[in-house]
C-alpha positions as semicolon CSV with decimal commas, in nm:
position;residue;x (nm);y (nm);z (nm)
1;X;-3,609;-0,131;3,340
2;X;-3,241;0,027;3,334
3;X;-2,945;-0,239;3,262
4;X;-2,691;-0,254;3,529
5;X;-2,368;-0,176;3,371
6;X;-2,091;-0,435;3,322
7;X;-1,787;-0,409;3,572
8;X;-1,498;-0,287;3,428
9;X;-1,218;-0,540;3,501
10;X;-1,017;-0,454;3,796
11;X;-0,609;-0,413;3,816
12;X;-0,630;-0,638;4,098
13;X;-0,825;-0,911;4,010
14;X;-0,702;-1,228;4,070
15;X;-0,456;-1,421;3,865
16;X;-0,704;-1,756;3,771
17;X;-0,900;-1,483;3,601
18;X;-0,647;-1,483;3,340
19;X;-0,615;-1,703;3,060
20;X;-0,421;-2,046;3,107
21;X;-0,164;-1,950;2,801
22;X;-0,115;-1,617;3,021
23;X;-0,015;-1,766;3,337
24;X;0,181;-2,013;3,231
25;X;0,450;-1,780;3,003
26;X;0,405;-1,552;3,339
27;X;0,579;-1,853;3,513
28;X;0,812;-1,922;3,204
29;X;0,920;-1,543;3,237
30;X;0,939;-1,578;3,632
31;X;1,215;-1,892;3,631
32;X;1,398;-1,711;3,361
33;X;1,493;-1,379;3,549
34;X;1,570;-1,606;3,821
35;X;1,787;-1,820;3,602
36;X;1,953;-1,507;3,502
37;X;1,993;-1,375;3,832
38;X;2,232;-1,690;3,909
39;X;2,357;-1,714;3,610
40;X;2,501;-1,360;3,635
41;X;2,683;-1,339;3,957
42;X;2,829;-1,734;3,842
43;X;2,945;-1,538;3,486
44;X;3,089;-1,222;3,659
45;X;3,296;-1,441;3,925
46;X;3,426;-1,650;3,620
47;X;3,544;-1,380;3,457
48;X;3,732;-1,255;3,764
49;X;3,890;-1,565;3,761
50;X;4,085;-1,470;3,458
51;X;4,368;-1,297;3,451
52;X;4,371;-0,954;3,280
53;X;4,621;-1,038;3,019
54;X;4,373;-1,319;2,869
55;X;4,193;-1,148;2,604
56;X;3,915;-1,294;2,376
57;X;3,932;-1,659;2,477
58;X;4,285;-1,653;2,447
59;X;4,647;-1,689;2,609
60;X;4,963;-1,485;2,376
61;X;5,285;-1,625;2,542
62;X;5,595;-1,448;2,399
63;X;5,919;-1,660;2,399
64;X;6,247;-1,741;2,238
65;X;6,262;-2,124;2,064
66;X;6,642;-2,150;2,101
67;X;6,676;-2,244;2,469
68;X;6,649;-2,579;2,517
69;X;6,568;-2,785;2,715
70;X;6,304;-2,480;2,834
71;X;6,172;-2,370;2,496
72;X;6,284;-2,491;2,154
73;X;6,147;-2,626;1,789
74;X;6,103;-2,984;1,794
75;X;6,204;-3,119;1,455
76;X;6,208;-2,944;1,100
77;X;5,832;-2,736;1,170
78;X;5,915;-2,399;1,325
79;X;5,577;-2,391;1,436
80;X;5,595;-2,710;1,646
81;X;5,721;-2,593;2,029
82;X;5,834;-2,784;2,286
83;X;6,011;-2,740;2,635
84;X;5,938;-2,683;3,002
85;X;5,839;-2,387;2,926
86;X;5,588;-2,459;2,637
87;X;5,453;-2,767;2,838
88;X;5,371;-2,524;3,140
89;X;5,245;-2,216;2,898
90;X;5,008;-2,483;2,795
91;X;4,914;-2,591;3,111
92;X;4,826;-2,284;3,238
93;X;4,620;-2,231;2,930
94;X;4,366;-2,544;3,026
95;X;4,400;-2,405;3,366
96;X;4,195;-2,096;3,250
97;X;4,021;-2,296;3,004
98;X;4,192;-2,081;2,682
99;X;4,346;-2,124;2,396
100;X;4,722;-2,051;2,438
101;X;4,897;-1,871;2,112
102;X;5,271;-1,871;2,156
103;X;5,514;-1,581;1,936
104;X;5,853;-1,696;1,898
105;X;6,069;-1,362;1,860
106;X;6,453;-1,287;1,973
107;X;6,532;-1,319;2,376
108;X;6,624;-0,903;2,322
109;X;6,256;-0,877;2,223
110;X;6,032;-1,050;2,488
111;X;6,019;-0,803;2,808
112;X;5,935;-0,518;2,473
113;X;5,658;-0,706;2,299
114;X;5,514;-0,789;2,664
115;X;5,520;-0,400;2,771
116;X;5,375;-0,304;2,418
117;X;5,067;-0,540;2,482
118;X;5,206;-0,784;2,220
119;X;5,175;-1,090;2,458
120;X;5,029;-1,092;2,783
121;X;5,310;-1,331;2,971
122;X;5,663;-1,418;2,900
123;X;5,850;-1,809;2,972
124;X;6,118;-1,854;2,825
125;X;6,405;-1,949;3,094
126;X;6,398;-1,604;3,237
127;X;6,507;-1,568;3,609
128;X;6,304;-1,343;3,862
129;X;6,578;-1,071;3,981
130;X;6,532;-0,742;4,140
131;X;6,600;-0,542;3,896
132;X;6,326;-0,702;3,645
133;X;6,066;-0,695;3,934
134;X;6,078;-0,271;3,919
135;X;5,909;-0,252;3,577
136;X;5,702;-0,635;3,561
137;X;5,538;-0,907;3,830
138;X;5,737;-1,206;3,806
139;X;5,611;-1,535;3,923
140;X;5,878;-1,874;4,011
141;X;5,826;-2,173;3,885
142;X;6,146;-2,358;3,943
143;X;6,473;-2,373;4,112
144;X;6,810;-2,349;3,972
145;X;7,143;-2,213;3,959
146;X;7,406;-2,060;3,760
147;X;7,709;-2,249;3,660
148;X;8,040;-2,119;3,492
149;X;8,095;-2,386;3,178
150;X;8,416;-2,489;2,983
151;X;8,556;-2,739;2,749
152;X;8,612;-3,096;2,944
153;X;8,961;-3,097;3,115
154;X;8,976;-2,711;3,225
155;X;9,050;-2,676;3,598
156;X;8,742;-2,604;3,785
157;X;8,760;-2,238;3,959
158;X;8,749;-2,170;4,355
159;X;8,530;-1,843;4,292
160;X;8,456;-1,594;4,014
161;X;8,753;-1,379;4,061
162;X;8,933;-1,690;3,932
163;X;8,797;-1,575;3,595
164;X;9,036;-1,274;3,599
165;X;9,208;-1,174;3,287
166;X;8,999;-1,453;3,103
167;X;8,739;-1,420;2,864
168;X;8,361;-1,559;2,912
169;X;8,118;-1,560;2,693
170;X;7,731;-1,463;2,749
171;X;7,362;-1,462;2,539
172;X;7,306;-1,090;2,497
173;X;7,019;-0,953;2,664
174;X;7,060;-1,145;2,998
175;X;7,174;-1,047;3,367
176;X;7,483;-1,233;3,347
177;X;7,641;-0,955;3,168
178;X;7,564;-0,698;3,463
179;X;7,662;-0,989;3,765
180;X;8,013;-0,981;3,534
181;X;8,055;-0,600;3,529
182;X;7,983;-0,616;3,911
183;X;8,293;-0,884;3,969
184;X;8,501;-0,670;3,747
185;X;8,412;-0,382;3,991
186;X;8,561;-0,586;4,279
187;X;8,871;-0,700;4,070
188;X;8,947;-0,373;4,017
189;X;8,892;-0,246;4,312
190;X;9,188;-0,518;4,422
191;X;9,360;-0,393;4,145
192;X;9,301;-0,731;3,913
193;X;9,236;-0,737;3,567
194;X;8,874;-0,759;3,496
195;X;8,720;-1,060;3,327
196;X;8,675;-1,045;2,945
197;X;8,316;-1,027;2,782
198;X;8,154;-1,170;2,481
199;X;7,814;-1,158;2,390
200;X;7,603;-1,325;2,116
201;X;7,303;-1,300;2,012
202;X;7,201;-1,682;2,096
203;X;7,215;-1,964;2,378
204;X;7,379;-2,170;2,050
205;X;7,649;-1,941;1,919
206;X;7,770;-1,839;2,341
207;X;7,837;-2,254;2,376
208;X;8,000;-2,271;2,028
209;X;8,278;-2,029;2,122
210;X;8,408;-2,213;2,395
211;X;8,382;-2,550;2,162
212;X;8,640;-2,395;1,901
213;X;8,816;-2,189;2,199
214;X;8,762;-1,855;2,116
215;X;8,645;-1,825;2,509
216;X;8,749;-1,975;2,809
217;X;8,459;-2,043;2,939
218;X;8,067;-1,966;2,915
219;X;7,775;-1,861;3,140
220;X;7,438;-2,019;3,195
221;X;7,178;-2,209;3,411
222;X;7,238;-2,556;3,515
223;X;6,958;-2,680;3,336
224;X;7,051;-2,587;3,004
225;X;7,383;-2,725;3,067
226;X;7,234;-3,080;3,157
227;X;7,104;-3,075;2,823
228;X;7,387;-2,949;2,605
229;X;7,600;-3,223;2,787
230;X;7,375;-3,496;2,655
231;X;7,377;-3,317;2,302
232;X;7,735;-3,255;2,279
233;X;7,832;-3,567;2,388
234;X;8,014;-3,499;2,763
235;X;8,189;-3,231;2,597
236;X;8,172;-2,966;2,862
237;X;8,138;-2,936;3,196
238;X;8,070;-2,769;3,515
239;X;8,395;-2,560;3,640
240;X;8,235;-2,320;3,876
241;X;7,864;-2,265;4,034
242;X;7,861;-1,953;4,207
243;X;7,589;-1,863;4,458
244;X;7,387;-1,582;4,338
245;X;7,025;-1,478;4,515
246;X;6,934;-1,343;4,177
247;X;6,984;-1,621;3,943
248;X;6,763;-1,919;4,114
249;X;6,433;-1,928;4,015
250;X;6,274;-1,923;3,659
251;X;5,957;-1,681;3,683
252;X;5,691;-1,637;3,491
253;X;5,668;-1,255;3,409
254;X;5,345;-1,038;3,330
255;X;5,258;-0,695;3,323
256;X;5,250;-0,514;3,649
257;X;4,907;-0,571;3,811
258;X;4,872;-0,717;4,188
259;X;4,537;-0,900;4,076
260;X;4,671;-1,084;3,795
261;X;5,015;-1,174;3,975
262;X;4,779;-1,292;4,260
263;X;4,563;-1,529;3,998
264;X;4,927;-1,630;3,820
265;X;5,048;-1,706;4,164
266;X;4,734;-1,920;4,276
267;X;4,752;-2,142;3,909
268;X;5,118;-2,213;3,977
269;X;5,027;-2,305;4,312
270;X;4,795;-2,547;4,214
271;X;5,020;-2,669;3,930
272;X;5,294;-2,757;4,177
273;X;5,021;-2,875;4,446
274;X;4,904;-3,100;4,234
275;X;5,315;-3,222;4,101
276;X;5,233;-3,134;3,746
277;X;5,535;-2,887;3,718
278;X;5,754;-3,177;3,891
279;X;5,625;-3,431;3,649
280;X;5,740;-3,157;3,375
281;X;6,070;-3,082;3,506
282;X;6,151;-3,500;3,533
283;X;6,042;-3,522;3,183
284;X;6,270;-3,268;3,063
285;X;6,540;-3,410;3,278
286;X;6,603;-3,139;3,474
287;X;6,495;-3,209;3,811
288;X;6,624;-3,523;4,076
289;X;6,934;-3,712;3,861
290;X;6,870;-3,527;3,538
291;X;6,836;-3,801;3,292
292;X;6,646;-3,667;3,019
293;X;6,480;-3,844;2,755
294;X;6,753;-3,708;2,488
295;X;7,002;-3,980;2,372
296;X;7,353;-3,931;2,506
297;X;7,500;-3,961;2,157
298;X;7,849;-3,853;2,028
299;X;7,800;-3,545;1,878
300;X;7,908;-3,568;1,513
301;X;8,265;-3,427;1,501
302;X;8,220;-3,464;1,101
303;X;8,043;-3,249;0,830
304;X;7,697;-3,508;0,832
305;X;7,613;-3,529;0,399
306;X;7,210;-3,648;0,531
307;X;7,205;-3,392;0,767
308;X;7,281;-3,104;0,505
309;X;7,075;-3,233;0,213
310;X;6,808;-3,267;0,455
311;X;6,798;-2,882;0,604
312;X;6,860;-2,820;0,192
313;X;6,524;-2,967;0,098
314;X;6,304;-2,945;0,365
315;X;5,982;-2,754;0,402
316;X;6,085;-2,518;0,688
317;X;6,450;-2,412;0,483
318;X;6,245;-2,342;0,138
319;X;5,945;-2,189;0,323
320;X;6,232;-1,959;0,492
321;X;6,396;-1,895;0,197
322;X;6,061;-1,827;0,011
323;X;5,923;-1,546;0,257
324;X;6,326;-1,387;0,221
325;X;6,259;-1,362;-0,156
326;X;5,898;-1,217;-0,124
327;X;5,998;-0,950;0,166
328;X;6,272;-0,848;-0,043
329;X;6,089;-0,813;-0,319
330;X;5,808;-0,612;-0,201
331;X;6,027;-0,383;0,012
332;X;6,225;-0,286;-0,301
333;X;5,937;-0,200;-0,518
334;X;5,742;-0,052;-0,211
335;X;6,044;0,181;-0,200
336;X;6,093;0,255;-0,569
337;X;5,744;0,359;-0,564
338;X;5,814;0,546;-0,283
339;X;6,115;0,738;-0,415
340;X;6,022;0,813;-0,756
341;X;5,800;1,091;-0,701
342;X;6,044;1,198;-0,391
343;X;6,317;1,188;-0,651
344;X;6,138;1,438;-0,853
345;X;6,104;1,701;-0,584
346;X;6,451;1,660;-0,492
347;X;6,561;1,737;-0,818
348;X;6,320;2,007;-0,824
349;X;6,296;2,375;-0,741
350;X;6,432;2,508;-0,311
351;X;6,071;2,480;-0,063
352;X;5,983;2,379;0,198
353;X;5,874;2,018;0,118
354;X;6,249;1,930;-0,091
355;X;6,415;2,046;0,289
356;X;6,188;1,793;0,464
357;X;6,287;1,563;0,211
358;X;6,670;1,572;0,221
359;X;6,590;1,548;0,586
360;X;6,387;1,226;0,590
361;X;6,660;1,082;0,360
362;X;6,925;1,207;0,588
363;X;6,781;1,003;0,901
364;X;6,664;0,690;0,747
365;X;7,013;0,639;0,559
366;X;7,195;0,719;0,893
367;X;6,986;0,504;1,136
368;X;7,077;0,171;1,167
369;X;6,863;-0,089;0,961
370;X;6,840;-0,294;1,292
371;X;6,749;-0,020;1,504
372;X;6,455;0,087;1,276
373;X;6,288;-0,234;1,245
374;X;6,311;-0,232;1,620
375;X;6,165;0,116;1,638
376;X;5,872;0,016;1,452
377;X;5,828;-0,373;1,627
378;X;5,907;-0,269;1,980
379;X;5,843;0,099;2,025
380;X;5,578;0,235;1,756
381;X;5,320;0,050;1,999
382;X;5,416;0,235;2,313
383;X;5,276;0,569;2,088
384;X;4,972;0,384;1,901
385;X;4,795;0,127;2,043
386;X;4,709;0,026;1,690
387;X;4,981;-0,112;1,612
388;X;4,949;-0,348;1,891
389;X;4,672;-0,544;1,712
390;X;4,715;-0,864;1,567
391;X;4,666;-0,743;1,220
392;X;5,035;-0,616;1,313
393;X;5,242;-0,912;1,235
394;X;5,634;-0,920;1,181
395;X;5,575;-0,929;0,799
396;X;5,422;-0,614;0,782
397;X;5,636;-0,465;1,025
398;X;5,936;-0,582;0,849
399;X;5,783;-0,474;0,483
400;X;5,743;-0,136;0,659
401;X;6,086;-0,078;0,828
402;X;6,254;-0,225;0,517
403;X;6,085;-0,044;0,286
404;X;6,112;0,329;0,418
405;X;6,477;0,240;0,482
406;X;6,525;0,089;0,085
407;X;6,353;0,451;-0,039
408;X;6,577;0,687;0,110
409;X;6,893;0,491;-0,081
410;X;6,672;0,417;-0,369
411;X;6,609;0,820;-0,353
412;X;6,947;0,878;-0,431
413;X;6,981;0,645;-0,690
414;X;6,691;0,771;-0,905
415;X;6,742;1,175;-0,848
416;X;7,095;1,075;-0,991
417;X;6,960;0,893;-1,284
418;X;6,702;1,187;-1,332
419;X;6,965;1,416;-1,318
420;X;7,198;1,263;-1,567
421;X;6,934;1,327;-1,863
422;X;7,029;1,566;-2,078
423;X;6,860;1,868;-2,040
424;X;6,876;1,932;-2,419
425;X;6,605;1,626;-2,412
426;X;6,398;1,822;-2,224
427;X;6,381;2,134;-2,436
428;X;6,332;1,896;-2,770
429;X;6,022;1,720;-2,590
430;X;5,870;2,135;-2,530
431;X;5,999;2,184;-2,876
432;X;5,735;1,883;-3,036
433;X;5,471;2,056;-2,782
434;X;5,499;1,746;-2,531
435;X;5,336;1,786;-2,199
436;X;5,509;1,764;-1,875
437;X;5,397;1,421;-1,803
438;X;5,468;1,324;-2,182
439;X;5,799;1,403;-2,128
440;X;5,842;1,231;-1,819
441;X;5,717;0,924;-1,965
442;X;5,826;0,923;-2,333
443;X;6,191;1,120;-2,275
444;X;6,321;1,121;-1,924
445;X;6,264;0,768;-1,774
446;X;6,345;0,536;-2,051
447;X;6,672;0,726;-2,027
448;X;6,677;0,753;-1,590
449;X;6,582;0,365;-1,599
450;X;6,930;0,272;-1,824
451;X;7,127;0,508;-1,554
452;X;6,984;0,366;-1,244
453;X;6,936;-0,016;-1,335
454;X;7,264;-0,153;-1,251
455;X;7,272;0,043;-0,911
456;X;6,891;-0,016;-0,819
457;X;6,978;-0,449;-0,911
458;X;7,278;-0,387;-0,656
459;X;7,104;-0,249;-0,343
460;X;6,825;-0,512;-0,411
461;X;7,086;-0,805;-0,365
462;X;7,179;-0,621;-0,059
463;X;6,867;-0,551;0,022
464;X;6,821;-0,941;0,004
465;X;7,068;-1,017;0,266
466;X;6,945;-0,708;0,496
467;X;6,595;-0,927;0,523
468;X;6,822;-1,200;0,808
469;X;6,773;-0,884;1,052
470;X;6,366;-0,998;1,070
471;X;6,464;-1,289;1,271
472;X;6,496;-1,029;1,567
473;X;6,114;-0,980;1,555
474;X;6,059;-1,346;1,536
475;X;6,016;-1,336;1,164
476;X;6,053;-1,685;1,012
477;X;6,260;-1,601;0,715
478;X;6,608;-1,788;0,618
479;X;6,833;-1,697;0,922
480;X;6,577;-1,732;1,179
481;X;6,489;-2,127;1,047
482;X;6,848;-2,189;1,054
483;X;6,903;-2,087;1,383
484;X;6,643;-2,286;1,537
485;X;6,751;-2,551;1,354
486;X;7,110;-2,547;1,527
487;X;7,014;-2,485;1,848
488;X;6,767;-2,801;1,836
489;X;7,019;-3,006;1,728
490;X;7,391;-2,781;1,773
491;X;7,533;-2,877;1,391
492;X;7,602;-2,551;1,288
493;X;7,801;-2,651;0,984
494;X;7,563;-2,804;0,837
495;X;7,251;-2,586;0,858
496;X;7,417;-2,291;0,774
497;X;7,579;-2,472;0,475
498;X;7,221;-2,479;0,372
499;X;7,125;-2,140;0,424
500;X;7,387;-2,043;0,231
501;X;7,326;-2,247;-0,059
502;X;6,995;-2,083;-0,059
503;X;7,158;-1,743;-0,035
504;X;7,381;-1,773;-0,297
505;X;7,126;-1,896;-0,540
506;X;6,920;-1,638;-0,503
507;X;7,180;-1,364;-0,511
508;X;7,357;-1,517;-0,837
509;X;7,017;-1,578;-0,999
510;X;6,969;-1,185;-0,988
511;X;7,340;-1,125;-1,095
512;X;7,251;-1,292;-1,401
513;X;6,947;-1,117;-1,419
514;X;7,096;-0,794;-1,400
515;X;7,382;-0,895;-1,700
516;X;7,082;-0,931;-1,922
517;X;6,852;-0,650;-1,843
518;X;7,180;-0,413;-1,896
519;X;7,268;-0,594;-2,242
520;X;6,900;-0,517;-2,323
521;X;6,875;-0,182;-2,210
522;X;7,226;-0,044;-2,259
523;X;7,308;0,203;-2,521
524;X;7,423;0,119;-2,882
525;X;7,814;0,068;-2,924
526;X;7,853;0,463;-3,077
527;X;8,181;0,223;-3,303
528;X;7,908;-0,061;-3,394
529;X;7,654;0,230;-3,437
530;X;7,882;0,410;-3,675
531;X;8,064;0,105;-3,881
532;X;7,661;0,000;-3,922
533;X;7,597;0,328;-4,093
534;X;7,886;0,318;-4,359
């Protein structure tokens, strides 16, 4: 009798046919793509919720600490920010739920870092003005005004043209500048003398020339003034608040892109919905009666003994003065390494590669210092993207300018010192059957080093002092600590007492250092060498 064959199992057999372990990861499997699927959309909306300038879980905010009450350093840490500003940089930072990292740099230096990428918003007491709008979304955050400031007792002033003839001081890098040229258009259209202008580099040092009187008068936003009243001690006041459309808001600025603006303008909505951005302002005292929660204290009229000893030995002043000493340092030997071999090819035989020498030397030696470090901060980005990264910080940008800029003077020194060796050294080394590089070594530089010591010593202590240009790029070296120190608290005599104590120290330190490398190096006395051999 012939077996019936067995069924093959069919594709569509039904699913209690299959084994209970089966079915149940089939329903494990099932609720999972339809976890994702929700998941998914809920992930891509959240992400749209972010702006475009938040990268990585994070918020870079690029702003000046020497504008209080808006941004500034609270106490001797550099690090440790506080202001309006930093209050609502934060607060937009939980709004997004990210982690805000703040750069301090030089006012100049914001609107460049934020179009090289460097930071993706800028607040930092910056007013949204036409002009500004052209090349960056700006976003208000607060009312104010402009107001002309003097020394208590000066008349107060009708109208700008008042100002005629006078001089007014202003921080470098702001609008008020332009608003002046455009009265001293009108004044001399009436045939008036236009008003005098001063600029400086800080809030600090524009308010400091009309305390000693070197300027009639000063301009800045009322909000600032409230504060420096309070500091000062009712030492100036208000002679003039003109009515200009472009100077009364404070704006939050970003890169131009309609749907970030749009999400920047829907958090400060809510911020100000929900009277976050009022609370701020009355804590900072500048909003309803402006009392602040700074004590109206005489401002000390005296050079203040605790105050200097303090800025002498505290952490931020020595860490400053530290980081000036290492910078220097490894910009000078970065550069002798640098110009040694360059030196050699100089001295060398007419090609093509000595020409393109001479003309590297030529440039870096007649470019400003300042201007190159601001090349490389600023604009190097704009042409590599690189350099954008945050492995690009304003040490090694500073190393970098400073040390190309060091090797094309320290080229000059050490072809000088090559060329100074006899050549009659030269033949005597061939004549023993030394080799090029044993001549180099054993002959040439033991003599070059004695010629170029004393010079190379002398561009490193200038060197030394050419390292207070970093503060620009929001290095925290020497001059940039003691800055922020006097605009937190306005004693300039003291602070930079301090700064120069530490300047002086190190700069006599290597004086000294250089008297007795030359008395060990320098050559033999040819009397002494010839009374000693009779």
């Amino acid at each position: 009798m012939d077996r019936l064959p067995n069924p093959r199992p069919s594709a569509r057999m039904p699913s209690r046919s299959l084994p209970a372990s089966d079915r149940i990861l089939r329903h494990i499997l099932a609720l999972a793509l339809f976890a994702l699927a929700i998941a998914v959309p809920g992930a891509r909306a959240q992400a749209e919720d972010l702006p475009g300038f938040v990268h990585d879980g994070q918020l870079t905010l690029c702003t000046n600490p020497t504008l209080p009450p808006m941004t500034f350093v609270d106490g001797s840490d550099t690090d440790a920010l506080a202001g309006m500003d930093i209050d609502l940089a934060r607060r937009l930072a939980a709004y997004w739920h990210v982690t805000l990292v703040p750069q301090t740099m030089d006012f100049e230096g914001l609107f460049p870092s934020l179009s090289a990428q460097r930071c993706g918003m800028v607040i930092s007491g910056v007013l949204r003005q036409a002009g500004r709008l052209r090349n960056y979304d700006a976003v208000p955050y607060l009312d104010s005004g402009v107001v002309v400031v003097a020394r208590v007792g000066t008349p107060k002033l009708r109208e700008m043209a008042d100002l005629s003839g006078q001089t007014v001081a202003v921080q470098s890098g702001t609008s008020y500048a332009a608003q002046i040229e455009r009265e001293n258009d009108r004044l001399r259209a009436a045939g008036r003398p236009p008003i005098l202008l001063q600029q400086y580099p800080t809030e600090d040092q524009v308010v400091q020339q009309v305390l000693i009187g070197r300027v009639h008068a000063f301009v800045s936003q009322d909000v600032e003034l409230y504060y420096r009243q309070k500091q000062l001690g009712g030492k100036v006041t208000i002679i003039l608040a003109p009515d200009y459309p472009d100077f009364h808001q404070f704006a939050v600025y970003i890169r131009k892109n309609a749907h970030d603006d749009a999400l920047l303008q829907k958090a400060i909505d809510t911020l100000t919905r929900q009277g976050e951005i009022a609370a701020m302002a009355k804590q900072w005292g500048i909003s309803g009666d402006h009392q602040s929660v700074f004590t109206e204290g005489k401002a000390p009229s005296r050079f203040d003994v605790a105050t200097f000893f303090g800025a002498l030995f505290s952490a931020a002043f020595l860490k400053g003065a530290a980081l000036t000493l290492v910078i220097a340092v490894l910009s000078h030997l970065t550069a002798i390494v640098i110009s040694i071999p360059m030196a050699m090819k100089l001295n060398g035989r007419d090609s093509i590669i000595k020409r393109l020498l001479g003309f590297y030397v030529a440039i870096f030696r007649g470019a400003p210092t300042l201007l190159q470090l601001l090349f490389i901060w600023n604009a190097l980005p704009q042409f590599f993207p690189i350099f954008r990264e945050g492995w690009f910080t304003p040490f090694l940008a500073t190393w970098l300018s400073l040390s190309i800029n060091e090797s094309a003077y320290q080229v000059e020194i050490n072809r000088a010192a090559l060329r100074a060796v006899d050549p009659g050294q030269v033949l005597a080394a061939d004549a023993l059957g030394m080799t090029t590089a044993q001549t180099y070594r054993h002959v040439i530089f033991p003599q070059a080093l004695r010629i170029a010591l004393p010079p190379t010593i002398n561009e490193f202590i200038s060197l030394l002092k050419t390292t207070s240009l970093a503060s620009v790029i929001s290095l925290q070296e020497l001059l940039a600590v003691t800055q922020i120190q006097v605009a937190r608290t306005f004693q300039f005599t003291e602070y930079y007492a301090a700064a120069l104590v530490y300047y002086l120290a190190m700069v006599f330190f290597f004086l000294f250092l250089q008297k007795r490398i030359e008395r060990r190096f320098v050559w033999a006395d040819r009397n002494k060498a010839s009374a000693d051999a009779a």
